[in-house]
C-alpha positions in Angstrom: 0.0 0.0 0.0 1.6 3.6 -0.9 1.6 5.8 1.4 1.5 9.9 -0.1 2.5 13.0 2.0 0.7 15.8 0.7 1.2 19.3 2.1 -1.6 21.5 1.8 -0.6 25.3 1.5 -2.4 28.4 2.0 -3.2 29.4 -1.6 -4.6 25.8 -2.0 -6.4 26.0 0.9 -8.2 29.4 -0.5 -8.3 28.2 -4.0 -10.4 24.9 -3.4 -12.0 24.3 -0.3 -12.8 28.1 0.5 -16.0 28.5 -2.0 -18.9 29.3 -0.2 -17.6 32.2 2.4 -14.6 34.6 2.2 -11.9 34.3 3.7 -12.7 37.2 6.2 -15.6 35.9 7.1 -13.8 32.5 7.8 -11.1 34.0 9.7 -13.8 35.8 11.3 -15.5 32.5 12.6 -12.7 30.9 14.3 -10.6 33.8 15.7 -13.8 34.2 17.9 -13.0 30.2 18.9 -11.9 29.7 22.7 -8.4 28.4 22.5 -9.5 24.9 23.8 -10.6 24.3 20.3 -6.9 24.0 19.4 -5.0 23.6 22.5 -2.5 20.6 22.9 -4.5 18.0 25.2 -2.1 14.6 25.2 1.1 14.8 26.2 1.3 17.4 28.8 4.3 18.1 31.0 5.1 21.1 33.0 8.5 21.4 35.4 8.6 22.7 38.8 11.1 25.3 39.5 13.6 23.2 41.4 13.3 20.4 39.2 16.7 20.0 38.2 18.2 20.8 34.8 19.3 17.4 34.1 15.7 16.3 33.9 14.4 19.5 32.0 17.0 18.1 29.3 16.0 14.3 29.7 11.7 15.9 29.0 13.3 18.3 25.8 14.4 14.6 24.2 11.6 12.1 25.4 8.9 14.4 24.2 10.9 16.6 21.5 9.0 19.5 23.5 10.3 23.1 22.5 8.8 24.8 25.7 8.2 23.6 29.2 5.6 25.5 31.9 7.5 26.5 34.6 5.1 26.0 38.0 5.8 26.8 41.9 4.5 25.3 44.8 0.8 26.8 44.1 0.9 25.2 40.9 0.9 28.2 39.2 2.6 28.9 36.1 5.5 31.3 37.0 7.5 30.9 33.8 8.5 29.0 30.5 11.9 27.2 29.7 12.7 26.7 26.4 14.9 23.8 24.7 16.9 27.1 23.1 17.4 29.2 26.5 18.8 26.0 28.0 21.4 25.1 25.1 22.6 28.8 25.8 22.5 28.3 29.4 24.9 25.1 29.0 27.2 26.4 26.3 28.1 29.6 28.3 28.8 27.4 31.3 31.4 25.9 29.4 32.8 28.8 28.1 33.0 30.1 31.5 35.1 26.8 32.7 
């Protein structure tokens, strides 16, 4: 069985499945969408802020995450890591040694 990739671009998206509203009007519709409608729902993972960098790095490459929630004891969101901040964090380390 073959198995096609097809990538479906913006210009094809307006051109043939876009006929009976405008594009306005359909940008319209689902900018006025609560966010659940497109949120990420499996694979969740947030990072307390004592969690340890070692396992911030070990969550980056399990999960291929970009961006981690950082939390507090509340469970309150208090920041963001990201997989780029952390490579910088590291490589100036070693400069510094």
């Amino acid at each position: 069985q073959a198995h096609f990739a097809y990538t479906v671009d913006l210009f094809t998206f307006v051109t043939f499945y876009v006929e009976q509203e405008t594009l306005p009007e359909i940008v319209k519709q689902l900018i006025a969408q609560p966010v659940s409608t497109i949120m990420t729902k499996r694979h969740l993972a947030t990072v307390e802020q004592d969690t340890d960098i070692e396992r911030v790095l070990a969550i980056f490459a399990e999960q291929r995450f970009k961006k981690l929630p950082v939390k507090d004891g509340h469970e309150r969101v208090v920041g963001v890591i990201s997989r780029g901040e952390l490579v910088r964090y590291i490589v100036s380390q070693l400069l510094q040694e």
